[in-house]
C-alpha positions as CSV (number, residue, x, y, z in Angstrom):
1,X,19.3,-0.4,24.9
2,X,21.5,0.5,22.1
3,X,20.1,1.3,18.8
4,X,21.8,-1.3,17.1
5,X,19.9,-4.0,19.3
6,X,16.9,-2.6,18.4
7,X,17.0,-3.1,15.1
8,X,18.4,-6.2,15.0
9,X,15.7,-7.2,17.4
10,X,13.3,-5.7,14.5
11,X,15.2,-7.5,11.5
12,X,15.4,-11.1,13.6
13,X,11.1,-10.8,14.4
14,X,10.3,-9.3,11.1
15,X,11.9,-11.6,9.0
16,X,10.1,-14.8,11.7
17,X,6.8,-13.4,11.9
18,X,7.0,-12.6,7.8
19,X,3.8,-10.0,8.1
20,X,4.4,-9.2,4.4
21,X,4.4,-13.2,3.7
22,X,1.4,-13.9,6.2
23,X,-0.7,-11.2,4.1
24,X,-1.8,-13.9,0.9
25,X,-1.5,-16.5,3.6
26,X,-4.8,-14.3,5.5
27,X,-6.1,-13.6,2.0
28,X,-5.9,-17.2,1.5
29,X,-7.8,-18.5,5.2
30,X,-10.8,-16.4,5.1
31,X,-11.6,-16.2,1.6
32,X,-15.6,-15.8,1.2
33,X,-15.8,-14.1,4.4
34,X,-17.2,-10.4,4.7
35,X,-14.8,-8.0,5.5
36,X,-16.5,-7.6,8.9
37,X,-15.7,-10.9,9.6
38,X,-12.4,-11.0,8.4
39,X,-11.6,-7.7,10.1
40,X,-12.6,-9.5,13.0
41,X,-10.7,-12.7,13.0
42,X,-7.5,-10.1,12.3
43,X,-8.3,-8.9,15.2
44,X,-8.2,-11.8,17.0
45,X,-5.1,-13.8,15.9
46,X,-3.4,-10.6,16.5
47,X,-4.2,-9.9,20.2
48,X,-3.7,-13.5,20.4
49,X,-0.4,-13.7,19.0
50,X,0.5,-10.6,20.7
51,X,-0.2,-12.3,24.3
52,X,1.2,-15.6,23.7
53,X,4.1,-13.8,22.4
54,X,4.5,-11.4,25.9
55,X,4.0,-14.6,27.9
56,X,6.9,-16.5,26.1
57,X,8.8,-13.5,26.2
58,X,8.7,-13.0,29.9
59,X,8.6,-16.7,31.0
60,X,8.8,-18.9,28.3
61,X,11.5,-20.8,29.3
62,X,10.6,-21.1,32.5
63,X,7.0,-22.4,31.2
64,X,8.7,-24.7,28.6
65,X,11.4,-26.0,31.2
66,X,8.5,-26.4,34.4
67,X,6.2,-28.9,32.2
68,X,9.1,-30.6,30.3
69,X,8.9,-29.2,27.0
70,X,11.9,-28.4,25.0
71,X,11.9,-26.4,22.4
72,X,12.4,-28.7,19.4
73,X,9.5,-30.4,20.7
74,X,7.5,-27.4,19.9
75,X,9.0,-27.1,16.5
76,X,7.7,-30.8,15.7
77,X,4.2,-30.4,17.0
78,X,3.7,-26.9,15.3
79,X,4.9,-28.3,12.4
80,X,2.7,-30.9,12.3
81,X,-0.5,-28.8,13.0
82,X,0.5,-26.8,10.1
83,X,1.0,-29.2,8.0
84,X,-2.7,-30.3,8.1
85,X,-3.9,-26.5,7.7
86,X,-1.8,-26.8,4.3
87,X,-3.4,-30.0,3.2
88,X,-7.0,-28.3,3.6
89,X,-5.8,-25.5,1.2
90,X,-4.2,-27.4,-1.4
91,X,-7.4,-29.9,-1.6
92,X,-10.1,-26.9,-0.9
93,X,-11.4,-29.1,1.9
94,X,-11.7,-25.8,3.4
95,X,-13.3,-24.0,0.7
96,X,-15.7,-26.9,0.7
97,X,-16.9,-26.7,4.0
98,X,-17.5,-23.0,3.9
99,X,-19.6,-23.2,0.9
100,X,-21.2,-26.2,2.0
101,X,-22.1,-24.2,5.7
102,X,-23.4,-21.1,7.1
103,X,-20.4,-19.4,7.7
104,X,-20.9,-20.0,11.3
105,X,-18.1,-19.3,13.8
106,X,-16.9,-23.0,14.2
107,X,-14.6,-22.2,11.2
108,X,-12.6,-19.6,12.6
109,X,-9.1,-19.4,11.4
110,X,-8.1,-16.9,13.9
111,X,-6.4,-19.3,16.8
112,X,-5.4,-21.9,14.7
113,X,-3.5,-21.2,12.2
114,X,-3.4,-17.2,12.7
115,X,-2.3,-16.7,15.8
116,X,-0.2,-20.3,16.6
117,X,1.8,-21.0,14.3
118,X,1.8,-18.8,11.7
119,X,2.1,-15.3,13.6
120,X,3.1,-16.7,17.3
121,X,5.0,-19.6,15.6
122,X,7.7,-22.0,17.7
123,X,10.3,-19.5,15.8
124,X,8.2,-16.0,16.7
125,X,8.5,-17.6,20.3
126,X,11.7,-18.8,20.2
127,X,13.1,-15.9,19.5
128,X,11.2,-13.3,22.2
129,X,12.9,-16.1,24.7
130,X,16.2,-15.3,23.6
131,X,16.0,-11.6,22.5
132,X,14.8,-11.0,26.0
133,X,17.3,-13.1,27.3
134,X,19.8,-11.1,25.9
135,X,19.9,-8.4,28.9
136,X,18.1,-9.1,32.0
137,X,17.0,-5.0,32.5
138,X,13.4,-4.2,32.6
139,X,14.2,-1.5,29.8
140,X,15.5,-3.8,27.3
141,X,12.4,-6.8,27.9
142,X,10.0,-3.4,27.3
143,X,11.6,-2.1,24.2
144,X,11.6,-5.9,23.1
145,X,8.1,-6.7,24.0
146,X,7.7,-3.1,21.9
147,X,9.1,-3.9,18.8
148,X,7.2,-7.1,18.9
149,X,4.0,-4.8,18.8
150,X,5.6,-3.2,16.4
151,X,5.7,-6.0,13.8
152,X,2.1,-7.0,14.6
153,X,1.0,-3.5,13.7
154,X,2.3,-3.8,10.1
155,X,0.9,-7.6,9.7
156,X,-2.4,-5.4,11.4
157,X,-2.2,-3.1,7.9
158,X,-1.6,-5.5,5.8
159,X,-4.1,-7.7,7.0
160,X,-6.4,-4.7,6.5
161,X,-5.7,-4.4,3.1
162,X,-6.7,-8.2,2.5
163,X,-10.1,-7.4,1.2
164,X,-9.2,-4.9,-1.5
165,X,-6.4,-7.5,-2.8
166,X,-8.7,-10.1,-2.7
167,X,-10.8,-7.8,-5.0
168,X,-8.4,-7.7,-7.4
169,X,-7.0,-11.4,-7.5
170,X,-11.1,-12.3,-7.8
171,X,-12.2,-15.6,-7.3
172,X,-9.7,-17.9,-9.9
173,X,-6.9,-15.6,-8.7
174,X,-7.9,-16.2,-4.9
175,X,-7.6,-19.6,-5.7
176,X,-4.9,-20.0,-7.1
177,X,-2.8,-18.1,-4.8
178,X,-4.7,-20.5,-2.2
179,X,-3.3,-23.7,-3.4
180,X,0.1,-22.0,-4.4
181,X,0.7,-20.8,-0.7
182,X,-1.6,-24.3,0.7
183,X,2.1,-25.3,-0.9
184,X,4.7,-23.5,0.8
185,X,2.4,-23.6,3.9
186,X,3.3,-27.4,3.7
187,X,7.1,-27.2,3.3
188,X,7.1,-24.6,6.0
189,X,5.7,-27.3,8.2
190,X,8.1,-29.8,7.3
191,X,10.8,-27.5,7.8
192,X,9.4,-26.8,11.6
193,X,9.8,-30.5,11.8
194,X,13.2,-30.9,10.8
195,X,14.4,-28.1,12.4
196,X,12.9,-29.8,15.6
197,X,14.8,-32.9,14.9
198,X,17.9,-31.3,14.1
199,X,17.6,-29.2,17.7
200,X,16.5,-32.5,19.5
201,X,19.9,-34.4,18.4
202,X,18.0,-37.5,15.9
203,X,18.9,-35.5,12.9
């Protein structure tokens, strides 16, 4: 695999996955959490996202194509689901129920949204389909399925880094940033579903 490849292959899942955008985003999702907790929930969107992502990129359009799923339908329906995650932010429902509860782990942001969409997103998957499908050789699916790790690892940092910026922002700033992104959480959605519309021919 040529070095060119590789980095466009790092460019093309960087700029998807966004781990520098996804930061405030994580900042934003488990605010009032311990850090123990949030380190955890890290954690687990990331080894989630980091398998659903391997699986898509080593069969995904065969799984897509076997249960009759195209793509653009996966754009809609992720765009929907996200869409409700941003209506939570913007109104502090969320915010509500966590200070209103026992921070038990019913509210765990770490599948949904972490992991699907916002890390493993129809766009994240999309594009280990056809990166991979670029060149059929084991070597080139490995070093795609490696740079793919390799973005993780720096949304990993930066996730790691959440609680001493959410030091710093404090409570009003947390907030804020929490409707602000709860914002362009929700015309990230609707762009999934037109995107999904414009791929599916009504648009």
């Amino acid at each position: 695999m040529e070095i060119t490849q590789i980095i466009s292959a790092f460019v093309t899942l960087f700029v998807v996955i966004d781990p520098v955008g996804l930061a405030p985003l994580f900042i934003a999702l488990t605010r009032g959490m311990s850090s123990q907790r949030r380190r955890r929930i890290g954690r687990r969107a990331l080894v989630i996202a980091a398998i659903l992502l391997t699986l898509f990129g080593l069969a995904g359009e065969a799984i897509l194509a076997g249960i009759g799923i195209s793509l653009s339908a996966f754009r809609i329906a992720g765009g929907l689901l996200l869409f409700l995650t941003a209506l939570d932010m913007l109104f502090e429902r969320r915010t509500e129920r966590r200070e209103g509860q026992a921070r038990d782990d019913d509210d765990d942001p770490s599948v949904f949204p972490l992991a699907t969409p916002l890390l493993a997103g129809p766009g994240a998957l999309a594009s280990m389909v056809l990166l991979v499908g670029q060149n059929p050789s084991p070597a080139h699916t490995l070093m795609i399925h490696l740079v793919m790790l390799a973005v993780l690892g720096i949304a990993a940092i930066l996730f790691s880094m959440a609680g001493p910026i959410g030091k710093v922002l404090g409570r009003t700033g947390t907030m804020v940033v929490t409707r602000l992104f709860g914002m362009l959480l929700a015309a990230l959605s609707i762009q999934f579903v037109i995107d999904g519309l414009k791929g599916s021919g009504l648009v």
